[in-house]
C-alpha positions in Angstrom: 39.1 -74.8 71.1 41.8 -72.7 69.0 43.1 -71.0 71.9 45.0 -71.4 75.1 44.4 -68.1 77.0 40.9 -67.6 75.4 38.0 -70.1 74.3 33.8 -69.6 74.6 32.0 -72.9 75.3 28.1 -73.4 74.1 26.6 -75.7 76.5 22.9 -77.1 75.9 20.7 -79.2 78.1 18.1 -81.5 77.7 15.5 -78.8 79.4 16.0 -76.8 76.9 18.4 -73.7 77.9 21.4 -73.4 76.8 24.5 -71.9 78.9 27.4 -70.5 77.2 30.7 -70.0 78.9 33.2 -67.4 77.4 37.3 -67.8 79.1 39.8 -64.9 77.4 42.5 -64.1 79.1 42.3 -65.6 82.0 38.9 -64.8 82.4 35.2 -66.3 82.2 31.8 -65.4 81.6 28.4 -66.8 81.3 25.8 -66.3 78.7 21.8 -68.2 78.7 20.5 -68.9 75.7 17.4 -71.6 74.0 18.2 -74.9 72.5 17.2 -78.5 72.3 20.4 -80.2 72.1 23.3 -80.3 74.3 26.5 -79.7 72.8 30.2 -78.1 73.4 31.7 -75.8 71.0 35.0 -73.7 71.1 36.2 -70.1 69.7 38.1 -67.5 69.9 37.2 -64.0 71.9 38.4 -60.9 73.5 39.4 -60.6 76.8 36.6 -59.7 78.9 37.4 -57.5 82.2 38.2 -58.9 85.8 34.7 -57.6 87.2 33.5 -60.4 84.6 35.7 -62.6 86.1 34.9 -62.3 89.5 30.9 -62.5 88.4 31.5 -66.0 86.9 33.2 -67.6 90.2 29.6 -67.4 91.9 28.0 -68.5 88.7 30.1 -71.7 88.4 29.4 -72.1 91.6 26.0 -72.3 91.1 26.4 -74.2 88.1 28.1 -77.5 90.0 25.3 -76.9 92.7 22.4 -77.2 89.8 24.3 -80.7 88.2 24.5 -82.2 91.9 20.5 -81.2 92.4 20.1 -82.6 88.7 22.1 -85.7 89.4 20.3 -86.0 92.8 16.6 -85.6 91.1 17.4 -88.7 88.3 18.6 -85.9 85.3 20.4 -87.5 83.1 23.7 -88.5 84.8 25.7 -87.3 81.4 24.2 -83.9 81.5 25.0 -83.4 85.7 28.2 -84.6 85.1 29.1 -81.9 82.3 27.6 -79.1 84.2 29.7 -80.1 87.5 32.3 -80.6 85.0 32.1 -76.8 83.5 31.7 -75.4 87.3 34.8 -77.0 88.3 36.6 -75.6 85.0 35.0 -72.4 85.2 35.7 -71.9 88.9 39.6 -72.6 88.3 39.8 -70.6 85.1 38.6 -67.5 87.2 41.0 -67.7 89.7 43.8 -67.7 87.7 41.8 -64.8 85.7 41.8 -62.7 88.9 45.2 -63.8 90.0 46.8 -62.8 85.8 44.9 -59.6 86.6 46.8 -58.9 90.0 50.2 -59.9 88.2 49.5 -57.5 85.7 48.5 -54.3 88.3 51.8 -55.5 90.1 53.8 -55.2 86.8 52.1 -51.8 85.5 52.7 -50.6 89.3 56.4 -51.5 88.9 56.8 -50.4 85.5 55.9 -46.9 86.6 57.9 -47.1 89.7 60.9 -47.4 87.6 59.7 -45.1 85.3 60.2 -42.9 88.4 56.6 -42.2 88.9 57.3 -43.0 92.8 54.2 -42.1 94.4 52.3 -44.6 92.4 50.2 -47.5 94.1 47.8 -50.6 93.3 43.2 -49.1 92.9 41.8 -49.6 96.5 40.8 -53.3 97.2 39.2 -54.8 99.9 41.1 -58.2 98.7 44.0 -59.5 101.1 46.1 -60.7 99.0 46.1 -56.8 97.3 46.2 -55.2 100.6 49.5 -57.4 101.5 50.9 -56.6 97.9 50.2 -52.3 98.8 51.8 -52.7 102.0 55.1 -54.3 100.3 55.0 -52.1 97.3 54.7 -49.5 99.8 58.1 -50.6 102.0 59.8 -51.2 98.2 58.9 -47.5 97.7 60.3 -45.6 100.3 63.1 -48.3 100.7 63.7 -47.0 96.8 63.3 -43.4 97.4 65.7 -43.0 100.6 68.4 -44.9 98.4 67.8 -42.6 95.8 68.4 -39.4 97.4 71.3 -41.4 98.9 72.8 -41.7 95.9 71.4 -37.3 94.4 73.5 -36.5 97.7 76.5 -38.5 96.7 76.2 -37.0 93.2 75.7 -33.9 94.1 79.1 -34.0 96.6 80.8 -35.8 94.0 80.3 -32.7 91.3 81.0 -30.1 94.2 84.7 -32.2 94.9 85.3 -32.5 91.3 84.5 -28.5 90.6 86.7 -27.4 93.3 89.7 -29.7 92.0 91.8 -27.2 89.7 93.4 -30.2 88.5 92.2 -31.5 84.9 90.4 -35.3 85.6 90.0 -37.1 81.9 88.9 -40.9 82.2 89.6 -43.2 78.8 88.8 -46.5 78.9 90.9 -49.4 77.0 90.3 -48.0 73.8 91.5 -44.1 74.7 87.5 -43.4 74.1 86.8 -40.6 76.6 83.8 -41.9 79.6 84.2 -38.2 81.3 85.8 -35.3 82.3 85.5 -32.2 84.8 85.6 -28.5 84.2 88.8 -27.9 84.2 90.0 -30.8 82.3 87.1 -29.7 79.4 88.5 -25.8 79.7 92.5 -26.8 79.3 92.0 -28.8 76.6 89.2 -26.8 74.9 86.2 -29.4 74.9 83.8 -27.7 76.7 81.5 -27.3 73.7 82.3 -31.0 71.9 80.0 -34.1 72.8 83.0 -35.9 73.8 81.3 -39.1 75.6 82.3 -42.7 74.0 84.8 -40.9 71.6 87.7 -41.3 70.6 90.9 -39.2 72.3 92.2 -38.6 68.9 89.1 -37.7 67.5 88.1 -34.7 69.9 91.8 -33.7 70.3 94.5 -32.6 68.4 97.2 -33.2 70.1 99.8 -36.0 69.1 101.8 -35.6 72.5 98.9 -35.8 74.4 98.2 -38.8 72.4 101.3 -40.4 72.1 101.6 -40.4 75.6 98.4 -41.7 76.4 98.9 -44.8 74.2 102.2 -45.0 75.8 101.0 -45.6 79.5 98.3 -47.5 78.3 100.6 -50.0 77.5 102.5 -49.6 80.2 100.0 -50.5 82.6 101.8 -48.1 85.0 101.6 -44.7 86.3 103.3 -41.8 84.4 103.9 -38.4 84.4 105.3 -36.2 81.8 105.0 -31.9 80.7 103.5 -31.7 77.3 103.1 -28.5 75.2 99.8 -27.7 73.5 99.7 -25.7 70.7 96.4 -23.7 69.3 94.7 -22.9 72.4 95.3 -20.6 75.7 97.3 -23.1 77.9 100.4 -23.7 76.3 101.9 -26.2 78.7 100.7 -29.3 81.0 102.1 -31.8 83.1 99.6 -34.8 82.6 99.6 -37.9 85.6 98.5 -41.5 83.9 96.9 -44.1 86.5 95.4 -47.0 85.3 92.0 -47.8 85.8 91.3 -50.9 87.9 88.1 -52.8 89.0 88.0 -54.8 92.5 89.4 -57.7 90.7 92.5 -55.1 90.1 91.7 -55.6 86.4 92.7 -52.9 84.3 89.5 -50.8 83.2 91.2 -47.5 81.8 93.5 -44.6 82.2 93.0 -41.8 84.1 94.6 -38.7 83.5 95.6 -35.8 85.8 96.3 -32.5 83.7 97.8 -29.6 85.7 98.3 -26.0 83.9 101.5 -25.3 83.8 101.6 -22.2 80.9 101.9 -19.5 84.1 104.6 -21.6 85.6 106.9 -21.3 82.2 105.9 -18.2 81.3 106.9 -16.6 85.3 110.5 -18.5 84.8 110.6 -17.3 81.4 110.4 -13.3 82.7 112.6 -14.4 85.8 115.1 -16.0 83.0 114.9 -12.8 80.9 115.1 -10.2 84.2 118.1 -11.8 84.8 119.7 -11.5 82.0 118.7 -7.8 80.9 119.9 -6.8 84.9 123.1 -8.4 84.0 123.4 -6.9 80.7 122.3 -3.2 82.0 124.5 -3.6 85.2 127.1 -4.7 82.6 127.4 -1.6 80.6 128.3 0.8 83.0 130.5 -1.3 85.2 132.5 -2.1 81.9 132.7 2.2 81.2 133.6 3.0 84.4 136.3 0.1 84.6 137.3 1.3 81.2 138.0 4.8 82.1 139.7 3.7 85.7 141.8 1.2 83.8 143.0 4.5 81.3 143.3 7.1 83.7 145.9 4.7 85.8 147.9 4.2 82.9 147.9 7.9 81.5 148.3 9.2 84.6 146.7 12.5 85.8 148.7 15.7 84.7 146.1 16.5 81.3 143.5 18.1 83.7 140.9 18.4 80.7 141.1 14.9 79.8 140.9 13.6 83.5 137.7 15.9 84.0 136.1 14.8 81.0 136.6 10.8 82.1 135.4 11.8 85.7 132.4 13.2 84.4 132.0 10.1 82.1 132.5 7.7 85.1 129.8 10.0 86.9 127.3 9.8 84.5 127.7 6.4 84.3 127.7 5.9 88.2 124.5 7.3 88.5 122.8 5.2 85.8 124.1 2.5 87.7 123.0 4.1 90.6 119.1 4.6 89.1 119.0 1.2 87.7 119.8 -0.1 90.9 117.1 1.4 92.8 114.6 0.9 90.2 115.3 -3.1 90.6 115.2 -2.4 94.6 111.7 -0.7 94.1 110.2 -3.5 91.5 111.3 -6.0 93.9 109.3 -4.2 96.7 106.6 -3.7 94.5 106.7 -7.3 93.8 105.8 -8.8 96.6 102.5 -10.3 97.5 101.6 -8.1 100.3 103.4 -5.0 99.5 100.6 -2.5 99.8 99.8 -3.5 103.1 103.1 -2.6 103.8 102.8 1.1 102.5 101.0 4.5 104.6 98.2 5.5 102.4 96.9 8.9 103.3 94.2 11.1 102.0 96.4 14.3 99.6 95.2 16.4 97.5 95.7 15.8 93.8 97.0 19.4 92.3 99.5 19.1 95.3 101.1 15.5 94.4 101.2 16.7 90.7 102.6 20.0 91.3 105.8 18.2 93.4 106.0 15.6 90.1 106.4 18.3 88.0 108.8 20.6 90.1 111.2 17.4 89.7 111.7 18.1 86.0 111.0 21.7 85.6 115.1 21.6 84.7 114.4 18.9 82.1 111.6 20.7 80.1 113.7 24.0 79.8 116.3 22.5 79.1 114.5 21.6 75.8 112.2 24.9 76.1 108.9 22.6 77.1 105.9 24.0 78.9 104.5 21.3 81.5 100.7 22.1 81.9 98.6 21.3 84.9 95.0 21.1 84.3 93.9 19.8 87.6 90.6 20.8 89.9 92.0 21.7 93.3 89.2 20.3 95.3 89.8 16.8 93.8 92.2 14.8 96.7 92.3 10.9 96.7 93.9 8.4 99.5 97.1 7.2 98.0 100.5 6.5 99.3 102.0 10.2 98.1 105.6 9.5 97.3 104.8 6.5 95.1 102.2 8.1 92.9 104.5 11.3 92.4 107.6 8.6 91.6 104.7 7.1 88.6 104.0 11.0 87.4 108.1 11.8 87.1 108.1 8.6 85.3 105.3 8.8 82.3 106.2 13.2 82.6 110.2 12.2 82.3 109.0 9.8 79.4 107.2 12.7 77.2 109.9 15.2 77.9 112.7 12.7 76.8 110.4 11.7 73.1 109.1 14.7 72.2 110.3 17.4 70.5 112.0 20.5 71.5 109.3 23.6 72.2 106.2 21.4 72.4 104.2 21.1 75.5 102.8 18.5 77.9 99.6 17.9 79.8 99.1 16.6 83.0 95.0 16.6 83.7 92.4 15.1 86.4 89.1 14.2 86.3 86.5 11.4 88.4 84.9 8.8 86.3 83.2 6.1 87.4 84.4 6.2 91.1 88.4 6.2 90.3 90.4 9.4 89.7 92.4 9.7 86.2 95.2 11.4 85.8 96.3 12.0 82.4 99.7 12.8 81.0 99.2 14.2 77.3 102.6 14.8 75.1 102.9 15.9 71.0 105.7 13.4 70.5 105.7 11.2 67.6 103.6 8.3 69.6 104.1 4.7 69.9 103.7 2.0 67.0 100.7 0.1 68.3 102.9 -3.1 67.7 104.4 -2.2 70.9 101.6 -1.1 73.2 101.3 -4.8 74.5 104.3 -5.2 75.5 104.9 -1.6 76.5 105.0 -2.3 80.5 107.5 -5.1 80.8 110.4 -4.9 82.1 113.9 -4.1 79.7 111.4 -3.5 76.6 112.1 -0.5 75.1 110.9 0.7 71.6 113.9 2.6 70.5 116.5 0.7 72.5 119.8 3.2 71.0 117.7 6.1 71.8 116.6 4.9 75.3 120.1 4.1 76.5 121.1 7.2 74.8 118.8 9.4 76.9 119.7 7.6 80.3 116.6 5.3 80.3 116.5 2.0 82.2 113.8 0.5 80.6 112.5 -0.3 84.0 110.3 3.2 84.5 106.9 2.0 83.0 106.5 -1.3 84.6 107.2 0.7 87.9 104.5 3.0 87.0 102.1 -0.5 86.3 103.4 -2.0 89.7 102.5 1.8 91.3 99.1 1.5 90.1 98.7 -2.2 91.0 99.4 -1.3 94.6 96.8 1.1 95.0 94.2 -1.2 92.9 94.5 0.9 90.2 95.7 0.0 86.6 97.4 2.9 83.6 96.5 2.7 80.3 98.3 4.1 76.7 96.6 5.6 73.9 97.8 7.0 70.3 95.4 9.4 69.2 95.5 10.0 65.9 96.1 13.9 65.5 99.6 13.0 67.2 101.0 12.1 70.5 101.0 10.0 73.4 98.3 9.9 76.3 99.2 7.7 79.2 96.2 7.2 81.9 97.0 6.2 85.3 93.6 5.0 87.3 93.6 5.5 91.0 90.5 4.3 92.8 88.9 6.5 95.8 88.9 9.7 94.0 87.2 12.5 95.7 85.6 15.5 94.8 83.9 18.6 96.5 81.0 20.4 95.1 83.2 23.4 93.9 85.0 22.6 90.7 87.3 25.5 89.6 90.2 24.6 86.9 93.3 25.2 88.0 95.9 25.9 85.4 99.6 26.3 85.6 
């Protein structure tokens, strides 16, 4: 025999037949054939199937029942003793054949159980022992499946805590390679796109503080917290919190780090930093004039009438700058605050009405400098807006193009509906803005021409009112060169409404 798991035995007896008996894998079968001589021979086969398997146990059987009858009726006693012999073998190599065969339906039913295939199960069998193994295999199964959804559920509330964090979560193991990260953690430090897991930190970012400080509380072995600037990317400034990573054993596993964005922080006490010190610097200027001309009039007395009129009149004009500036911080400061339009009585006017009392206001102003202030404004247009605020934005941007633009030009104030929001346009023939300083055109102080702006009385506060105007009334304004000349500033009121007559009213 040249196998363990497989051999085929010829067996010949004296009558004449021959038997041959075939064991592969764990199975047997029987075969009749002619001969004279008995003899036992071994080879080599394929594994026949269980149904052959289970045929053969009746056949050995049968086998040991024909050598007792032969032994019984004076056969030779050799030849009785081989076939009882063979049965015995046969009978024992078929039951472990069947039992292999159940192993391997338990192993293939497993296999695809992990494989997630959970609904799988053992052929029907009438067999105990396989209807014992279905009913365990059955228990295994929905033990597995409740545990799994378990653990989908736990996920699944695990991503949702994670994506409503708007702190940044990166975990590194010992090696600062990254094992995960949420959302926010991916957006502030602009990995959202990079296969990061089982990296390298320094290999998916760029940023030696970041990395420097990582290696730093790595060592440490203790929690840290420091404010980092980024360079390259939106955020410009974190504060990162380092915890180490610890197993039950309290074994250091890791860092983990906490990343907070901290770039609208700054950038908030940066404006606060530079309101304050443009206020004090405006505020400055005329305090210092009017001390100034105080200071010279108590020392020269007050018997030169001309002279004393002309420093009143300077100390005037510069009273009431202070005087504007003043109120125009008092009004951003309202403007300001979180709530402030629910603070305000929003009624429904009508448009040509609000523009018409903007315009009034500087009427002086524009002939002054021989202007014409146009009004091209529908009359059956109205909008609900808080009426003293929006005429405060139109003497702003209409006080704007009178002051820039030359003498005998014109401007024009228009109003039209688009998309669901009223626009109200203020068009002048000045000499426009250098695009350079359109993004910065509605903070607060900037000015483009500062000599010129304090020269003509400006604050530098009068377009970030207008923005703050708008914002109130969910609105926005917008600024536009044309090329053929000009400036065209668009302030975008919401809840515009129109009736069906539409006449052009021009003034």
């Amino acid at each position: 025999m040249r196998s363990k798991r497989c051999a085929e035995w010829d067996i010949d007896s004296p009558t004449g037949s021959r038997s041959r008996v075939l064991a592969l894998h764990a199975s047997v079968q029987v075969f009749s054939t002619s001969g004279t001589n008995g003899y036992l021979r071994g080879r080599v086969a394929r594994s026949p199937s269980i149904l052959q398997s289970r045929l053969f146990r009746p056949t050995a059987l049968a086998l040991f029942l024909i050598g007792a009858i032969l032994a019984l009726a004076g056969v030779k006693v050799v030849v009785s003793v081989i076939l009882m012999v063979v049965a015995g073998v046969a009978w024992a190599i078929a039951n472990r054949a069947i039992h292999s065969h159940r192993v391997d339906q338990a192993y293939a039913l497993l296999a695809r159980i992990g494989d997630g295939e959970l609904g799988a199960s053992l052929p029907d069998s009438n067999d105990d022992l396989t209807l014992r193994l279905q009913r365990g295999v059955a228990r295994a199964q929905r033990g597995y499946a409740e545990a799994l959804a378990r653990a989908e559920i736990e996920r699944d509330e695990y991503r949702m805590l994670l994506g409503a964090i708007q702190t940044g979560l990166l975990a590194l193991d010992p090696q600062l390679r990254i094992g995960s990260a949420n959302e926010v953690a991916e957006r502030m430090l602009g990995i959202a796109t990079v296969d990061y897991r089982g990296r390298l930190l320094a290999e998916v970012i760029r940023q030696p503080e970041l990395l420097r400080f990582a290696e730093e509380a790595l060592r440490s072995n203790a929690p840290l917290t420091r404010e980092i600037k980024l360079s390259g990317g939106s955020v410009e400034s974190i504060i990162v919190a380092a915890d180490p990573l610890k197993d039950a054993w309290g074994t250091a596993r890791g860092l983990l780090l906490a990343i907070d964005d901290t770039t609208k922080m700054r950038r908030l006490e940066n404006v606060r930093a530079d309101f304050a010190a443009n206020v004090s610097h405006e505020l400055r200027t005329p305090i210092t004039n009017i001390k100034g001309y105080l200071e010279t009039l108590l020392q020269i007395g007050t018997e030169d009438s001309e002279q004393v009129a002309h420093f009143l009149a300077v100390m005037h004009r510069n009273t009431e700058r202070l005087s504007t500036l003043v109120e125009d911080i008092l009004m951003l400061a309202f403007l300001d605050q979180p709530k402030a339009g629910s603070r305000l009585d929003f009624a429904q006017c009508d448009v040509l009405e609000v523009v018409q009392d903007a315009a009034e206001h500087l009427n002086v102003v524009a002939a002054a400098k021989e202007m014409t202030i146009e009004i091209k404004v529908d009359p059956t247009l109205s909008f609900v807006v808080n009426a003293t605020l929006i005429s405060q934005a139109l003497v702003n941007l209409i006080s704007n193009a009178l002051k820039y633009s030359s003498a005998k030009t014109r401007v024009v104030i228009s109003a039209e509906m688009e998309s669901g929001q009223l626009t109200l346009r203020i068009a002048d023939e000045g000499p426009g803005i250098d695009p350079l300083h359109i993004p910065r055109l509605f903070e607060r102080f900037y000015r483009v021409d500062k000599a010129r702006s304090r020269e003509l009385g400006g604050t530098g506060l009068g377009l970030s009112i207008v923005k703050h105007i708008a914002m109130v009334h969910g609105g926005s304004v917008e600024v536009e060169c044309p090329k053929a000349g000009g400036t065209v500033f668009s302030l975008r009121i919401p809840g515009g409404i129109s009736t069906p007559e539409h006449k052009l009213n021009t003034i």
